[in-house]
C-alpha positions, 0 to 999 in steps of 0.5 A, spaced: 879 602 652 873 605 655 871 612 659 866 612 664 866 619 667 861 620 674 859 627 674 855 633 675 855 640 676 851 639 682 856 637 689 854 633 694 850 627 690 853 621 690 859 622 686 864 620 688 860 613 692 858 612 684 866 613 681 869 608 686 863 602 686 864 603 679 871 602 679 871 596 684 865 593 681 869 593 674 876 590 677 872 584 680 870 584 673 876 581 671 878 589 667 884 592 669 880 599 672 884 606 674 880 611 677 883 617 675 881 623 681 880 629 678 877 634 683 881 637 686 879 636 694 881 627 692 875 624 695 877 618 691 884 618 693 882 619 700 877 613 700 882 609 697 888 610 702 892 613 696 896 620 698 895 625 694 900 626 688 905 632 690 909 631 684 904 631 678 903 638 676 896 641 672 901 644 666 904 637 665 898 633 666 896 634 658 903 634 656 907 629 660 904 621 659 911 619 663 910 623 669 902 621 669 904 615 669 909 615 675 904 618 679 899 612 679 898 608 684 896 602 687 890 600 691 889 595 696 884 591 690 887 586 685 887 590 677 884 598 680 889 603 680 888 611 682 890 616 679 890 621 685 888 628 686 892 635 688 890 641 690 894 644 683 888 641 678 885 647 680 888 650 675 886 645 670 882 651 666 887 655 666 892 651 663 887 648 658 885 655 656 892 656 654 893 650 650 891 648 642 886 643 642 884 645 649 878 641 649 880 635 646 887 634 651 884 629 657 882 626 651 888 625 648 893 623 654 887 617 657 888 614 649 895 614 651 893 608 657 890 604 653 895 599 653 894 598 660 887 598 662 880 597 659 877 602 663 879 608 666 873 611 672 873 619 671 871 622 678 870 629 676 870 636 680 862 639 680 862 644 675 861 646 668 868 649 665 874 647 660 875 641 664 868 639 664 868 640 655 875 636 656 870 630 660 865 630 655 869 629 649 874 624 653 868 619 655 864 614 652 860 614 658 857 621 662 854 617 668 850 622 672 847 621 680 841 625 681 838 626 688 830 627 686 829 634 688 828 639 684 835 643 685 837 636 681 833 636 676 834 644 674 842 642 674 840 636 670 837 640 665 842 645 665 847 640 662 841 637 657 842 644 654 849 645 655 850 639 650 845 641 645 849 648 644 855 644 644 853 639 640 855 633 644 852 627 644 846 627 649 845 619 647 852 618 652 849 621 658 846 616 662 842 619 670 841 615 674 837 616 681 842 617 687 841 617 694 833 615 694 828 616 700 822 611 698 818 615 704 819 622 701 813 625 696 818 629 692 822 624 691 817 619 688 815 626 684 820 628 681 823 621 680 816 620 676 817 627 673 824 626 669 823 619 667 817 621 663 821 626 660 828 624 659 827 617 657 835 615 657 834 615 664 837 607 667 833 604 672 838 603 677 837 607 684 842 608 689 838 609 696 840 614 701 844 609 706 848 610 712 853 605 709 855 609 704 855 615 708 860 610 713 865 609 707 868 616 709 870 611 716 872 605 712 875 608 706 873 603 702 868 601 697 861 599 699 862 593 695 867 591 698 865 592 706 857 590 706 856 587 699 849 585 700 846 591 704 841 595 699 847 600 697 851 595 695 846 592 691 844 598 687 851 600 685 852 593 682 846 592 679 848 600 676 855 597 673 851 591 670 846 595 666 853 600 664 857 594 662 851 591 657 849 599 654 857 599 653 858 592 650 852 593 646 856 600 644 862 596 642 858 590 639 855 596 634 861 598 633 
């Protein structure tokens, strides 16, 4: 089983959009896929017509795999689960903070799933704290959307420097640019800027678009609702060039 984690510690970035195309494109795939929601606010889980789990508390998230399980849904697509959000992970860090291996404890309950699905899709709240740690560790894959500008790419450079003091492996965050305005002068700059200087960068860019914004109205992956419309192209151009650098991972393995 494989770990994609959508994150940055900037909101407002396309994270979600990225987690839940991502999530669908993989099950088309043939993988069994769960998208596990872990912000608080369940965007995902709201997008995919999924209540939020009332009953799975933060304490016994970490501890409990039985009722982890009892708690993952179905969604309306063949082999894609979900693992929905409640307001109680918003004491996640507190917990952690409390726990042995605090870092390593997402980790180990995900491991735990292996036998049910090939891939687990993390939707992660913005922010840098013990959750955050927990995400780096746990995941094979740091799938970062950056909006070119230059709030973003601070925010990026942030995390390259958080994953050098925590000695963590820079080669597993892989940036990609979200919500692109081809006409904007700032976002052809910066875009030519942080590719100059980070070379790890994926080619694929997500286009700023109405259909994305619309599938707050749909509840339903871009994919699934105009698969042939810009957005919908760059989100599976984006999970074909994550499936080659993830087979690649395991064929060196």
């Amino acid at each position: 089983m494989k770990v994609i984690a959508c994150y940055s510690i900037k909101g407002g970035v396309g994270k979600t959009a990225t987690a839940i195309n991502l999530a669908y494109a993989s099950a088309l795939d043939g993988l069994r896929t769960l998208v596990c929601d872990l912000d608080p606010q369940g965007a995902s889980s709201f997008y995919f017509r999924v209540q939020p789990s009332k009953n799975l508390k933060a304490d016994s998230f970490f501890t409990r795999r039985d009722r982890l399980v009892r708690n993952i849904k179905g969604t309306d697509y063949p082999g894609l689960d979900i693992l929905p959000a409640n307001m109680a992970y918003r004491d996640f860090d507190q917990m952690l903070a409390s726990m042995k291996k605090s870092r390593r404890r997402l980790s180990q309950i995900l491991q735990s799933l292996s036998d049910e699905y090939d891939l687990v899709v993390l939707d992660c709240p913005p922010n840098i704290s013990i959750l955050s740690e927990n995400i780096f560790h746990a995941s094979d894959q740091v799938v970062v959307p950056i909006v070119p500008t230059t709030l973003s790419q601070r925010t990026f450079e942030q995390l390259v420097q958080f994953y050098k003091q925590s000695r963590l492996n820079k080669k597993e965050l892989r940036p990609f640019f979200s919500m692109v305005e081809q006409r904007k002068r700032l976002h052809k700059e910066v875009r030519g800027e942080m590719r100059a200087r980070y070379k790890r960068f994926l080619n694929s860019e997500v286009p700023y678009s109405v259909d994305v914004e619309n599938m707050g109205v749909t509840r339903e992956p871009v994919l699934a609702t105009m698969p042939r419309s810009n957005a919908a192209v760059a989100f599976s151009q984006l999970w074909q060039e994550l499936k080659i650098l993830r087979q690649g991972k395991s064929d060196g393995n």
